[in-house]
C-alpha positions, 0 to 999 in steps of 0.5 A: 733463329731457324726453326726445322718443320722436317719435310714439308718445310726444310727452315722458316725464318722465325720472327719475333712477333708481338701479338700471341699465338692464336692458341686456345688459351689465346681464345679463353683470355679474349672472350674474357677480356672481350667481355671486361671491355663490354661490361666496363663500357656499359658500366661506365656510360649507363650506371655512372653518367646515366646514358641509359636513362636518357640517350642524348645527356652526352653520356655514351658521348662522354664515355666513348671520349674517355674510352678513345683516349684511354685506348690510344694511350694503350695503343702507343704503349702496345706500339712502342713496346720493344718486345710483346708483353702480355700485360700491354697487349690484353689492356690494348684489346680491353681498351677496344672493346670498351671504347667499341662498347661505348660507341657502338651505344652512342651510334645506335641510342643517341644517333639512332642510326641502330646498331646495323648503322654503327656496325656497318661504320666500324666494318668501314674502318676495319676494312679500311685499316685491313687495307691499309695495312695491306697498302703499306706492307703488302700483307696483313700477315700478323706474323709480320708484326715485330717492329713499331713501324710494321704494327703502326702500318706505316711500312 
């Protein structure tokens, strides 16, 4: 499909992408659901396994496990879509900031590397999944992302 942009552009190629326009409704929903994903994984480890009360009886351990997995069950949903669909997608984004809420608690309670340490890991891997991302398809243009293959880097 070919969409005008009148003179500053005569015809772009439209891609069917599978992530959002960045809108302000995209933002209002984001912050929501970044927010659901804290509270739920701090729900989840301090109140049902008790993490707060003592850092080392495995709880941010636990809850980091159920996160991870719930996580990438959600992120092979979102990557086997054949189309975006809202529901798959805000889950997949929930079901990240819970398992970074749950890990970056075990990283900085119960390894005592502080949260400096466990952001400075987390920035590793997002570096380094923005690099291979880059590697695979020589862009990290969301724009791009319509297909399993290009949203699983995989080029």
């Amino acid at each position: 499909m070919t969409r005008s942009y009148g003179n500053d552009r005569t015809a772009v190629e439209e891609v069917i992408s599978k992530v959002p326009a960045v809108t302000l409704g995209f933002w209002v929903i984001k912050v929501l659901a970044t927010t659901l994903g804290e509270t739920g994984g701090d729900a989840f480890t301090m109140s049902l396994l008790h993490a707060d009360a003592d850092a080392h009886n495995g709880g941010y351990l636990i809850g980091t496990a159920v996160f991870l997995v719930i996580f990438v069950g959600a992120t092979v949903a979102q990557i086997t879509a054949k189309r975006f669909n809202a529901w798959i997608y805000w889950f997949t984004i929930v079901a990240s900031t819970t398992v970074g809420t749950a890990l970056a608690d075990f990283f900085d309670r119960s390894l005592g590397i502080g949260y400096t340490g466990g952001a400075s890991i987390l920035l590793a891997c997002v570096l380094g999944s923005l690099a291979l991302w880059h590697f695979s398809l020589g862009t990290v243009d969301v724009q791009t992302v319509a297909t399993p293959k290009v949203e699983s880097s995989t080029g």
